[in-house]
N, C-alpha and C positions, 0 to 999 in steps of 0.2 A: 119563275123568271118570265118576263114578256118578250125580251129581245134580248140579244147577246153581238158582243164586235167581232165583225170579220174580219177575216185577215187580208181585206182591200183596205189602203193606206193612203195618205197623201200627208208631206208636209207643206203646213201653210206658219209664212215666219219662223220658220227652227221649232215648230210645235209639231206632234203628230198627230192624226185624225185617224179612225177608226169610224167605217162605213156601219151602219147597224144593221139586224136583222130584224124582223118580227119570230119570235116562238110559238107565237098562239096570237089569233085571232082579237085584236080588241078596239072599241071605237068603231072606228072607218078602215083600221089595219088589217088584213089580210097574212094570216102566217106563209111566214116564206117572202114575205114582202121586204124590200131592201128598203133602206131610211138614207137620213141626211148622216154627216159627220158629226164624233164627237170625239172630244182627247182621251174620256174616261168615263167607266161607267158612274161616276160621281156627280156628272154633267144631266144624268136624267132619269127620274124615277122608272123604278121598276114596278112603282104601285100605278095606280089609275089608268088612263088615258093618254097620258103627255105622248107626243112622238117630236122626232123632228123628221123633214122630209126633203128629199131630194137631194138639191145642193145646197140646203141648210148647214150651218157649221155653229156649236157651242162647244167653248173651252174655256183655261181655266179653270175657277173652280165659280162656274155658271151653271147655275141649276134650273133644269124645264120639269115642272113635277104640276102634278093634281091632272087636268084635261089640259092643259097648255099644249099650245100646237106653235110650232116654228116652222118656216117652210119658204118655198123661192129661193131667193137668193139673202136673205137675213143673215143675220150674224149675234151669235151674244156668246159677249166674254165677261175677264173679269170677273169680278163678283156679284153680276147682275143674277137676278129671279124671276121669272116668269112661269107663274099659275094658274090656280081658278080654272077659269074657262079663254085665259087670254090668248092671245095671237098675234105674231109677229112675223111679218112677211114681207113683200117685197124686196127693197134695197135696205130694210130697214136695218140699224143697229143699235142694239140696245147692251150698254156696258157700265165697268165702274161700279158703283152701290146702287143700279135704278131697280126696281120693283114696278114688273109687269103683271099683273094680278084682276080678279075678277073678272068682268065681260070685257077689258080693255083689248080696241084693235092695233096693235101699230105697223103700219107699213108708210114706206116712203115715197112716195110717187109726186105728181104734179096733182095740185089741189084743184080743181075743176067745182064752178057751182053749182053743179049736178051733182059734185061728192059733197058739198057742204052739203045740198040740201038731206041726201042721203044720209049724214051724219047726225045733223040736225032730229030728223024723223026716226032714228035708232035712239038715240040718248037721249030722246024726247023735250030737247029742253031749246033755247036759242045762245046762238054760239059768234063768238066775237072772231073773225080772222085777222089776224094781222102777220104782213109777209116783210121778213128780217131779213135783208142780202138771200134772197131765196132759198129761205125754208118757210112754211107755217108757224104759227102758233094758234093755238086754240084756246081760248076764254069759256069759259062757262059760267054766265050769272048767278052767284049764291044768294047774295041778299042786295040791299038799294046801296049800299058802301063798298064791300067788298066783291073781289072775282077768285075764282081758284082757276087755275094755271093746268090746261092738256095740253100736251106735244105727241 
């Protein structure tokens, strides 16, 4: 086992959270290091690297497993999954059926063309913004017809 629930609690909405621990060292984790919340140990693998941190919160039955990191102030419920090497941060919330997986970052913040370009030059590719009653969306050119859809 890599981490185990403390008996520090909070409820958020009639649900109850359980603060985590680290047991051993792994990643960036330090044992004896205290984590984000979570409702159950079902919420986050005990194999790899996954953590969540801080004031991170996953519940439900929401799964953080492989290297996936949650952290800030995020949230993921429901039946979402976040993998891979992904990350979910800031104000971000990710819920429902989404699948967060591979190198995807998601956090919420104000989009700045400093972050596009910074985005741009990570994903290597060129990226369409378009801003909806303020949120982003992000476009990514597949071919001369079509676009595939990141948020």
């Amino acid at each position: 086992m890599k981490y185990k629930l403390t008996n520090k609690t909070k409820e958020v909405y009639s649900i109850k959270l359980y603060q985590i621990q680290a047991l051993k060292d792994f990643g960036d984790v330090k044992k004896g290091a205290l984590g984000g919340w979570i409702q159950s140990e079902k919420n986050l693998s005990q194999k790899g690297n996954a953590w969540v941190y801080g004031t991170a919160r996953v519940c439900g039955t929401a799964l953080v497993y492989d290297n996936a990191q949650v952290y800030d102030n995020a949230r993921v419920y429901g039946t979402a999954r976040v993998c891979g090497n992904a990350r979910v941060c800031g104000n971000a919330r990710v819920y429902n059926d989404a699948q967060v997986y591979g190198t995807a970052w998601v956090q919420f913040g104000k989009l700045t063309e400093n972050i596009k370009t910074n985005l741009v030059q990570y994903i290597g590719c060129s990226l369409n913004v378009y801003p909806i009653k303020g949120k982003y969306t992000l476009y990514k050119k597949v071919n001369k017809i079509s676009q595939s859809k990141y948020s």
